[in-house]
VOROKE-940337 format. One record per residue (C-alpha): residue number from 1; residue in one letter; x negated, z, y. Coordinates in nm, 4 decimals, padded with zeros to 6 digits. Layout:
BEGIN
NUM:A:X:Z:Y
...
***
This chain:
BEGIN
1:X:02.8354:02.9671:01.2876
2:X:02.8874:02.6146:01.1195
3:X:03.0684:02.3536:01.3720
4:X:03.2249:02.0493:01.2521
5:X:03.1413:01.6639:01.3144
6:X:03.4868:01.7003:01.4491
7:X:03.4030:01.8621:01.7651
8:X:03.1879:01.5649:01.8519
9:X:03.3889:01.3572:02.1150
10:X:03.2855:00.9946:02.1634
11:X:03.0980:01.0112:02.4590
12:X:02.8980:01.2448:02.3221
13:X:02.8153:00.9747:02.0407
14:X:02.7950:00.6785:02.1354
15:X:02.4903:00.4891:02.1673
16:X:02.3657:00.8175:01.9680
17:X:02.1357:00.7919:01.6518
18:X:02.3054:01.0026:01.4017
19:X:02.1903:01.1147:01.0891
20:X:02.4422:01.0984:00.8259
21:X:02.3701:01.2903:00.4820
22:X:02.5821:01.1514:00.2050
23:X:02.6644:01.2369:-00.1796
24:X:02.6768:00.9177:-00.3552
25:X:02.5265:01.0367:-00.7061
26:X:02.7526:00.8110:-00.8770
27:X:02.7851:00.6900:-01.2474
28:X:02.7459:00.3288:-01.2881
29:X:02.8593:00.0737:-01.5241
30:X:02.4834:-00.0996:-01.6004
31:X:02.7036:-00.4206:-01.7622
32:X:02.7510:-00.4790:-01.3915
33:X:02.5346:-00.6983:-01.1300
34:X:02.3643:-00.4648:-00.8656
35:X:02.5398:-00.7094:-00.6305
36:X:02.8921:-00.5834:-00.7502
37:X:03.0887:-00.2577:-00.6271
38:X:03.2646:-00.2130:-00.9137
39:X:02.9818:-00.1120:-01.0848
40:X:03.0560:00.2230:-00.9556
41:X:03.2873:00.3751:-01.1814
42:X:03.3801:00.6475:-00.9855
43:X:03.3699:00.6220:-00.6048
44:X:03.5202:00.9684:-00.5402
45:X:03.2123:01.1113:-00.3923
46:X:03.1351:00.8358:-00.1751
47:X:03.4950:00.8237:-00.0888
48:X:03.4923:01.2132:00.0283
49:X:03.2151:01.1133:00.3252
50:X:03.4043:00.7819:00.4461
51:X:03.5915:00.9722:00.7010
52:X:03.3035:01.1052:00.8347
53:X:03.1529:00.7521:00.8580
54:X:03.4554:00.6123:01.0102
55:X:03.4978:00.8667:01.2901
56:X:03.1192:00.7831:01.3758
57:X:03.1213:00.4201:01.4012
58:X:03.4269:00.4289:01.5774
59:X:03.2665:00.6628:01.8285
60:X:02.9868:00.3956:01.8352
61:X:02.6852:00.6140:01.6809
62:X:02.4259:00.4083:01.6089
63:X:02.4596:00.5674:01.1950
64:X:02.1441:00.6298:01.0184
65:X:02.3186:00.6791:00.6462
66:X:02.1501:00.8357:00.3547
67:X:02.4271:00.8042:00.1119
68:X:02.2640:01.0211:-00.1534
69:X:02.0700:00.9418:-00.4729
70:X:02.1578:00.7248:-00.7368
71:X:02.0406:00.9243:-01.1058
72:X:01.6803:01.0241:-01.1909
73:X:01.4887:00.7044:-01.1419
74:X:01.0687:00.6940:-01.1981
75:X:00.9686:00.5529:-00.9035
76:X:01.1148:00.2611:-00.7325
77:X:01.3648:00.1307:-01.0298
78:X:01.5854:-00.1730:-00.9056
79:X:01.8914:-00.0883:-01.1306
80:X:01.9405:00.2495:-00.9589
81:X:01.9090:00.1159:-00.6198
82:X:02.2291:00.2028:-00.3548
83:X:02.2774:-00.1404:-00.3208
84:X:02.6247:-00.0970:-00.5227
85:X:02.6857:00.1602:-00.2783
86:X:02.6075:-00.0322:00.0304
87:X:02.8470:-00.2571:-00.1085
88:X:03.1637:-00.0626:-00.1598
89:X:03.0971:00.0960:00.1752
90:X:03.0535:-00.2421:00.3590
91:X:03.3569:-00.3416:00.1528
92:X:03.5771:-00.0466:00.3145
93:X:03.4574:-00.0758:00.6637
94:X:03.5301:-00.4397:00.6478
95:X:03.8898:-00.4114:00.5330
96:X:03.9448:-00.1133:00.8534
97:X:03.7863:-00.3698:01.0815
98:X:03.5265:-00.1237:01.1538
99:X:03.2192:-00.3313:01.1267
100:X:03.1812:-00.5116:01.4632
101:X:02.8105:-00.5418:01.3777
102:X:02.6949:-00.6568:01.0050
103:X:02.5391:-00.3505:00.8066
104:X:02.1711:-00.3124:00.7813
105:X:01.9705:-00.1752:00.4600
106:X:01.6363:-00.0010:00.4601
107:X:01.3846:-00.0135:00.3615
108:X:01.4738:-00.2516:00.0673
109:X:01.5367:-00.6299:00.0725
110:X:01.9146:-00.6692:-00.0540
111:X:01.7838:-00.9936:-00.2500
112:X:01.4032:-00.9195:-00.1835
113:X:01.1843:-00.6177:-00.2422
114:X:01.3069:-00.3298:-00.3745
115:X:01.0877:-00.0446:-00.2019
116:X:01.1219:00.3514:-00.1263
117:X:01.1363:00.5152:00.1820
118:X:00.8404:00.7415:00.1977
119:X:00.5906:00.4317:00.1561
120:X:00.7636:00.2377:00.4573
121:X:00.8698:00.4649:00.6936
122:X:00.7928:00.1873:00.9485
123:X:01.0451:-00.0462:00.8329
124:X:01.2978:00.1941:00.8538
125:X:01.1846:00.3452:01.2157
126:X:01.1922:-00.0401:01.3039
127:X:01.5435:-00.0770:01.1615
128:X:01.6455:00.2882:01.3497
129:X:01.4797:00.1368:01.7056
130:X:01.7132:-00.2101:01.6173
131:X:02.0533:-00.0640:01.6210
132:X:02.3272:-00.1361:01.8299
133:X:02.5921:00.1130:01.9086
134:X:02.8822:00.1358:01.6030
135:X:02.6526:00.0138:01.3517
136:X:02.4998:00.1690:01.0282
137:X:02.2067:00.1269:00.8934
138:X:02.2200:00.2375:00.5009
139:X:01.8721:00.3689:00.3361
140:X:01.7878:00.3534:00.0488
141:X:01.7873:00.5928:-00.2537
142:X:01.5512:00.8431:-00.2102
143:X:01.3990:00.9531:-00.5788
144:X:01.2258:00.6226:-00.5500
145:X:00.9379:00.9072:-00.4055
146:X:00.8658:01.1791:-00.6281
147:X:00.8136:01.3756:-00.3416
148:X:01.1100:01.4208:-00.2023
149:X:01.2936:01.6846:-00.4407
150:X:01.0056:01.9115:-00.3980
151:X:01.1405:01.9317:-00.0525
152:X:00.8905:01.7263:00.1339
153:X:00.7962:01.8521:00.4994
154:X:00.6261:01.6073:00.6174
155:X:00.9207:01.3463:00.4884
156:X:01.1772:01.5801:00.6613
157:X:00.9878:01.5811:00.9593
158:X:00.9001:01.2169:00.9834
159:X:01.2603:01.1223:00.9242
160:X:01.3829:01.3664:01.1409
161:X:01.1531:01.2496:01.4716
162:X:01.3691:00.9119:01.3951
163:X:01.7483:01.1000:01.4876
164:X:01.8930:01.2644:01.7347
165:X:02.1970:01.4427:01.5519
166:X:02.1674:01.5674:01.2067
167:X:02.5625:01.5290:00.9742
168:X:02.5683:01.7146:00.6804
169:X:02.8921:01.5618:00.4275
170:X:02.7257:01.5747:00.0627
171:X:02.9108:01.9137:-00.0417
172:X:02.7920:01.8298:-00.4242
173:X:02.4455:01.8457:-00.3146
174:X:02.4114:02.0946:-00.0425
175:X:02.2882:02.3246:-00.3185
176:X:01.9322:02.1124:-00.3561
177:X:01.6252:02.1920:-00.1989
178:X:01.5543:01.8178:-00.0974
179:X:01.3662:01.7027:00.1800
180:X:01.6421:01.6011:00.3494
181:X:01.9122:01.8710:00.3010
182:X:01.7070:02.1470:00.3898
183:X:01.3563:02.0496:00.5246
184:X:01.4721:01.7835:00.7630
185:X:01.7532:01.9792:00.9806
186:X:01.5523:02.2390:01.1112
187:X:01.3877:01.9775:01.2762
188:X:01.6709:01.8173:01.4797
189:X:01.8767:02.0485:01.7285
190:X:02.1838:01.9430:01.6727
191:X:02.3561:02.0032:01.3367
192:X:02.6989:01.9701:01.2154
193:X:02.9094:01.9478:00.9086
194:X:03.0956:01.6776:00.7916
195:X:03.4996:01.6739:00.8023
196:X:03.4391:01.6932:00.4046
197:X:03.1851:01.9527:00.3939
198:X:03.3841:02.1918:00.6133
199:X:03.6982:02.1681:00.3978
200:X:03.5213:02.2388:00.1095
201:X:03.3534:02.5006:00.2836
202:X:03.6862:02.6143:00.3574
203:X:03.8987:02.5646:00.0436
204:X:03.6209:02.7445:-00.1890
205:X:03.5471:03.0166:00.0721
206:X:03.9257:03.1841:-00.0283
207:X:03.7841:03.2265:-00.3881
208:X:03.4987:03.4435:-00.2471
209:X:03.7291:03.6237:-00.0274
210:X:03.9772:03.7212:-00.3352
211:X:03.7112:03.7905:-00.5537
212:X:03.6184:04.0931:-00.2754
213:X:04.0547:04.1984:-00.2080
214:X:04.0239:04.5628:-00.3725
215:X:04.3744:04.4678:-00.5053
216:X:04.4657:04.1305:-00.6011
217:X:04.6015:03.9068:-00.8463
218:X:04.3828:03.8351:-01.1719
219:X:04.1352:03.5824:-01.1503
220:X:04.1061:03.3402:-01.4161
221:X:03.7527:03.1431:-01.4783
222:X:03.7942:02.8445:-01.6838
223:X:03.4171:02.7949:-01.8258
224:X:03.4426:02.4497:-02.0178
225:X:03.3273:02.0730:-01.9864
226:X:03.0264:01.9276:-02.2001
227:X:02.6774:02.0448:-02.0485
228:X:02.5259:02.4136:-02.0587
229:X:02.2190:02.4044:-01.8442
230:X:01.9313:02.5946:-01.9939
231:X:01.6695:02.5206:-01.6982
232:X:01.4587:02.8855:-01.5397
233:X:01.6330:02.9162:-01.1793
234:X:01.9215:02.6169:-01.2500
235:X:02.2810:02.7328:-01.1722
236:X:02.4898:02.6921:-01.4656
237:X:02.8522:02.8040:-01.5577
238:X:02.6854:03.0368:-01.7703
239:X:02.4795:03.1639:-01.4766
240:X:02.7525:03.1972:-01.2698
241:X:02.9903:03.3651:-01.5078
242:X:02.7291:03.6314:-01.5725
243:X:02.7069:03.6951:-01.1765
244:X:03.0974:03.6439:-01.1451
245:X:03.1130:03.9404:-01.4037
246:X:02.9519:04.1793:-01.1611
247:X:03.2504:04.0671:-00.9321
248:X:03.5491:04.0648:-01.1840
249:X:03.7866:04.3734:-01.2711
250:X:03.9319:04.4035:-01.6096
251:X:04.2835:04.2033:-01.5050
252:X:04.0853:03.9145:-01.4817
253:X:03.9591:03.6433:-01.7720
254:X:03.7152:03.4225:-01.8930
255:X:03.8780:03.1080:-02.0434
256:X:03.6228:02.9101:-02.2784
257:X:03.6722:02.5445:-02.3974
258:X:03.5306:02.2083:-02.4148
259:X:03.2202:02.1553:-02.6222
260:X:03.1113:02.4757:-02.4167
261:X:03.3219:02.6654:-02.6068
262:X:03.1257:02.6098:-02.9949
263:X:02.8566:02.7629:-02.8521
264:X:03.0058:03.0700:-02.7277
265:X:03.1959:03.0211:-03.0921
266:X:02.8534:03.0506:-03.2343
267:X:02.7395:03.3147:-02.9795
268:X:03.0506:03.5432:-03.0844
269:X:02.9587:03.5605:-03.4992
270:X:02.6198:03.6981:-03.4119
271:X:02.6433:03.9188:-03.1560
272:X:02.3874:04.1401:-03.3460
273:X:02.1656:03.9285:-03.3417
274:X:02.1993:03.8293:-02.9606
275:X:02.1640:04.2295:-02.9001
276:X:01.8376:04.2110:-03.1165
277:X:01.6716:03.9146:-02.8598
278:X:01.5768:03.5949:-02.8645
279:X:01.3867:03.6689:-03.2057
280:X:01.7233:03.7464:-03.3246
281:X:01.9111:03.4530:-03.2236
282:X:01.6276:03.2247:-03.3660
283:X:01.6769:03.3355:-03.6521
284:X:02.0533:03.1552:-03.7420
285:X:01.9931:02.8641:-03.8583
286:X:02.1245:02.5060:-03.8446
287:X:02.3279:02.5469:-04.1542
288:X:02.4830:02.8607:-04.0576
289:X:02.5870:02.6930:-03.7270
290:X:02.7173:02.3929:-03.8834
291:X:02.9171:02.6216:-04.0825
292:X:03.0855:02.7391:-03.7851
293:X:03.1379:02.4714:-03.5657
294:X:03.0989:02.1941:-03.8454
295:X:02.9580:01.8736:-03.6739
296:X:03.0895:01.9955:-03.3179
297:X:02.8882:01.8774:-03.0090
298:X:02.6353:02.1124:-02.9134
299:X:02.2134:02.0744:-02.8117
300:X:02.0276:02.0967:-03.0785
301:X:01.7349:02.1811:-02.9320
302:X:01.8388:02.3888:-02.6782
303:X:02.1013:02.5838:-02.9122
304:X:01.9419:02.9217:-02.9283
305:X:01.8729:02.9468:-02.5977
306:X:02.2449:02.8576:-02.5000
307:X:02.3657:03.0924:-02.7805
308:X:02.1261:03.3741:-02.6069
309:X:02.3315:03.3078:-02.2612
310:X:02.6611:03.2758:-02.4324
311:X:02.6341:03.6114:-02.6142
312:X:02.5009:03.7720:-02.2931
313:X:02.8318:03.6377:-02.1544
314:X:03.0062:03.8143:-02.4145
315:X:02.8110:04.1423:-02.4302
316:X:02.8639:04.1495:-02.0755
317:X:03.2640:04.1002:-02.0283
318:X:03.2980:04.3378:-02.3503
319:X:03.1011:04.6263:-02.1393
320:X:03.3010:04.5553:-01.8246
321:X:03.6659:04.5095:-02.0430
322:X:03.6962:04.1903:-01.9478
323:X:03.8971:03.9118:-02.1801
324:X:03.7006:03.5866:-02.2715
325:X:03.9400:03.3531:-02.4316
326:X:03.7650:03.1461:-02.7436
327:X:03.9663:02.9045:-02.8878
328:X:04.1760:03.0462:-03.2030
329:X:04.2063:02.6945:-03.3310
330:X:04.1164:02.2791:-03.2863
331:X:04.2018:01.8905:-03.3047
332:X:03.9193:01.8010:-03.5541
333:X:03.7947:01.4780:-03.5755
334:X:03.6117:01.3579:-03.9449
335:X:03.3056:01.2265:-03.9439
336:X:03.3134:01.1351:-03.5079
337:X:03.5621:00.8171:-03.6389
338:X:03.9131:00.7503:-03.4876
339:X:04.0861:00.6239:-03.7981
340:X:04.4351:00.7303:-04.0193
341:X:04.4114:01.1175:-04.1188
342:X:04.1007:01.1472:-03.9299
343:X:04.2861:01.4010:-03.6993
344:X:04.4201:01.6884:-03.7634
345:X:04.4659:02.0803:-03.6128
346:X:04.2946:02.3367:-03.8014
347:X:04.1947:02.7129:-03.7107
348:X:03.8506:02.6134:-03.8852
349:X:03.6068:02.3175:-03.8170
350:X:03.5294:02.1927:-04.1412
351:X:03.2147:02.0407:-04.2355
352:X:03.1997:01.6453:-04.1787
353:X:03.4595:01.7371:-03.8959
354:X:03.3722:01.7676:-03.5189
355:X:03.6131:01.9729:-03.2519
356:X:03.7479:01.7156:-03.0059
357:X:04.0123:01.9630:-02.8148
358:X:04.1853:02.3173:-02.7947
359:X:04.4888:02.3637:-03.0771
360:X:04.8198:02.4316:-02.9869
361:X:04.8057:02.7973:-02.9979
362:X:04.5215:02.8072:-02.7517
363:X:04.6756:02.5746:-02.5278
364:X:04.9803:02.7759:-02.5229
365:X:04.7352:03.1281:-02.4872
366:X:04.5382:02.9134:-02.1806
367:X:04.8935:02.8513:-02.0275
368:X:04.9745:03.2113:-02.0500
369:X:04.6160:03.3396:-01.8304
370:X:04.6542:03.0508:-01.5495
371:X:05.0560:03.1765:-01.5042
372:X:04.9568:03.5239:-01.4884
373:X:04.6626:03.4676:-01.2504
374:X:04.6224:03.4843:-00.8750
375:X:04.3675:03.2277:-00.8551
376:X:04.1753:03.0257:-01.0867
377:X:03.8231:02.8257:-01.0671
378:X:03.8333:02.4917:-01.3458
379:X:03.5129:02.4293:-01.4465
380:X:03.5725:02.1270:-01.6444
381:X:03.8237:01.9541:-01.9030
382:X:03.8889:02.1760:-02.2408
383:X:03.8651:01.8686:-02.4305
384:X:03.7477:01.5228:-02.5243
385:X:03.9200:01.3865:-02.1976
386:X:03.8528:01.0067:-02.2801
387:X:04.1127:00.7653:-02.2946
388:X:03.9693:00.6082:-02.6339
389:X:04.1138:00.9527:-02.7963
390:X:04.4570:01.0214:-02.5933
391:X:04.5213:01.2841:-02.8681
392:X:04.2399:01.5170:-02.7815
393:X:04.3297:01.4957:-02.3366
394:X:04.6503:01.7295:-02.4530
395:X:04.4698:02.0419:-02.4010
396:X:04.2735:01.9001:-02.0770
397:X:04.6253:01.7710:-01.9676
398:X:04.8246:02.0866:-02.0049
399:X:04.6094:02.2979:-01.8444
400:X:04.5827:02.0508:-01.5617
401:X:04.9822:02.0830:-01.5350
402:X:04.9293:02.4568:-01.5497
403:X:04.7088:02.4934:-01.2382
404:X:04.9523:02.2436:-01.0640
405:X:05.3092:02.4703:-01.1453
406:X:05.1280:02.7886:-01.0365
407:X:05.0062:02.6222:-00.7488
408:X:05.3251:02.5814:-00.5827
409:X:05.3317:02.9561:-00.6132
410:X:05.0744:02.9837:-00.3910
411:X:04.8113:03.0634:-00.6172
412:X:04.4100:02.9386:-00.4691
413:X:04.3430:02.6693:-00.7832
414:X:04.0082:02.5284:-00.7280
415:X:03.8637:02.2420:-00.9701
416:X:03.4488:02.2106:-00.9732
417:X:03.2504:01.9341:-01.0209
418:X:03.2811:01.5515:-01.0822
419:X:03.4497:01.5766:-01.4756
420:X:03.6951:01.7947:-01.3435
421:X:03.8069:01.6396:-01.0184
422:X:03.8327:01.3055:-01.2433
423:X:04.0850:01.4770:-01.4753
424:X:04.2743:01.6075:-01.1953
425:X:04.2439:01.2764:-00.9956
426:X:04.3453:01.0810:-01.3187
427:X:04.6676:01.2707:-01.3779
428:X:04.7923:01.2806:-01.0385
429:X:04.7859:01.6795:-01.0897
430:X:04.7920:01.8681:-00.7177
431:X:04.6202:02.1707:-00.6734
432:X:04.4667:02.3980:-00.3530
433:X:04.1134:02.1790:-00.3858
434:X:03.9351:01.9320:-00.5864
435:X:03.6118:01.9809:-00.5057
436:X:03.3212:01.6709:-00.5606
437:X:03.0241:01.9779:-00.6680
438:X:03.0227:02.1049:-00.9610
439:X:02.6794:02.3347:-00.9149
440:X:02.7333:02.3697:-00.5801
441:X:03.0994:02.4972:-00.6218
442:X:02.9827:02.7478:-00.8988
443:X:02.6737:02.8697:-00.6561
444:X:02.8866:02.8806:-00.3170
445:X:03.1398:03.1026:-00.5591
446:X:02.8623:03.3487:-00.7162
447:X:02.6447:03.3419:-00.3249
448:X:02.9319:03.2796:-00.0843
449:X:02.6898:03.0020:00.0742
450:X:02.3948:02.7139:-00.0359
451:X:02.0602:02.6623:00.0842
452:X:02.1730:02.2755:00.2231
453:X:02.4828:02.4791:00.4287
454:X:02.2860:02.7774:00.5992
455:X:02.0205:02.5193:00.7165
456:X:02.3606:02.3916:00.9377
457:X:02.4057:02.7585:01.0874
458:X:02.3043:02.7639:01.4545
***
């Protein structure tokens, strides 16, 4: 059993040292001073654990946050530091008249020293030991030490000795091994969720339970966005929609688009070869695929081995007689430039031309499997969503307003992962949950929990 943050009353906090796990893996706009919190382009994640926050400095915790990681930096890197995230958070606080006591940073210098935590584990233990009840203490990002994603023990356990109460609220990274989101809590007795993490927890745990309903409504899997992840052992959407397939029954569909989608275009022309192996697929080469998808986005380097997953995607939901949607036709682009004529809708990608978006009859087809379904899992936009090209956010768009109409129906509509969330954010569109993971939705749908949330189980 999981409990909730919410169960905490406040004289059971205050004057406590709480541990407060965070997911503020953020994009940035590097044109922007450090100093600034609008750097931050998108503060939806950071946004999603502010309640948490709140409800613990107004129970006077003494707050210990770790608001999450900031990118892939190699070792201590100044220009991914939190300190835009301190920032915006101090910002917020201020304006709800929450801060009675200014908020401290560890173990960096906010116009000094950048450092990492592992290194100076006595500043911050100093810091911890200086707190006054209702105030936070914000550390800093923790890939400054390359020991930390390898799960660290003796990190989790050396941070741990520091707290007394252990809040999980970083739903987008619950799925990650890290030293503090699975190490560290089995070494402090009390554990809870987050008000965020629980209602993700919630929201996504209906999609498991329909997927097991012997009779239900079709489900509908929309596998799109930009990135296929190729990594041994990552979760992907292409990892999850080949688990997902052991789940589905033949009412239900695969709906492929995005720059996902010329891949599995690629994948579908040579199934025979995908049958015959990776020696197979290595064999099509870069002018048959440009052929295909013209001068579409796609991973050069990392092609066959996404065509490989793609077809086994295919091979898969053709043995079970299940329907994967490809897109019949496109908004082209020539030559990647926004100009007159350089637009146009086409059932072929030509060469010189790149896809940008779903046509009109595969909107009106990707309409057709969200009305008919019973619940439906967005994986990411179906098209250039970028405001420099409005033309090619009319697929994205329409089925954004798709999943909102057959919401009000009642139908479980979940969106996964930052690219979605932002499309659904940006349009206003409502639907059951917007949820801030995009790996960790997929893996909590395919494994009906994450490493980071059975840790929390006591």
């Amino acid at each position: 059993m999981i409990h909730s943050v919410a169960e905490l009353s406040k004289s059971q906090l205050k004057g406590t040292v709480v541990f407060l796990r965070g997911s503020a893996d953020v994009p940035m706009n590097d044109d922007k001073d450090i100093y600034d919190a609008t750097r931050i382009k998108d503060t939806s994640r950071i946004d999603s654990f502010l309640p948490t926050l709140e409800k613990l400095v107004k129970s006077q915790a003494r707050v210990v946050l770790q608001p999450g990681w900031i990118d892939r930096p190699d070792g201590v890197e100044k220009n991914k530091s939190v300190i835009p995230v301190y920032m915006y958070i101090k910002e917020r606080l201020g304006e709800k008249g929450l801060l009675k006591h200014e908020m401290l940073f560890a173990p960096s210098e906010l116009h000094g020293k950048i450092r990492n935590i592992a290194d100076n584990f006595d500043i911050v233990k100093e810091k911890i030991s200086s707190l006054e009840d209702g105030q936070v203490l914000v550390l800093e990002n923790p890939r400054f030490d390359k020991q930390y994603n390898k799960g660290d023990e003796a990190y989790a356990r050396t941070l741990a000795g520091m707290v007394e109460i252990y809040v999980a609220d970083d739903f987008a990274q619950r799925h990650r091994p890290s030293s503090d989101i699975v190490p560290m809590p089995k070494h402090v007795d009390k554990r809870y969720a987050g008000l965020h993490l629980m209602e993700e927890i919630e929201h996504i745990s209906q999609v498991t339970k329909e997927l097991e309903k012997g009779k239900r409504k079709p489900f509908v899997f929309i596998l799109a966005g930009k990135k296929i992840e190729t990594k041994p052992g990552v979760v992907s959407k292409i990892t999850v929609a080949l688990k997902l397939l052991d789940r589905m029954k033949d009412i239900d569909k695969i709906v492929v688009g995005g720059a996902v989608a010329y891949t599995f275009m690629i994948a579908s022309k040579y199934l025979e070869k995908v049958k015959a192996g990776p020696d197979g697929v290595h064999d099509i080469s870069m002018g048959e695929i440009k052929k295909l998808i013209g001068d579409s986005y796609i991973v050069e380097d990392q092609i066959h081995e996404q065509v490989m997953l793609a077809g086994r995607v295919l091979l898969k939901a053709r043995d079970r007689g299940i329907s994967v949607l490809l897109p019949r036709d496109h908004l082209i682009m020539k030559n990647g430039r926004l100009k007159k004529g350089a637009l146009k809708e086409s059932t072929i990608i030509e060469k010189g031309w790149m896809g940008v978006d779903i046509g009109p009859q595969t909107i009106k087809e990707f309409e057709y499997a969200i009305k008919e379904a019973g619940f439906v899992v967005m994986s990411g936009p179906v098209g250039m969503f970028d405001k420099k090209i409005p033309q090619a956010a009319r697929g994205s768009t329409a089925v954004a307003k798709a999943l909102e109409e057959v919401t009000k129906n009642g139908v479980v509509t979940v969106s996964a992962g930052g690219e979605s969330t932002l499309l659904v954010n940006t349009l206003g569109i409502k639907i059951s949950h917007a949820s801030i993971g995009g790996g960790s939705t997929l893996e909590f749908i395919e494994k009906g929990t994450l490493p980071g949330i059975e840790v929390l189980e006591s």
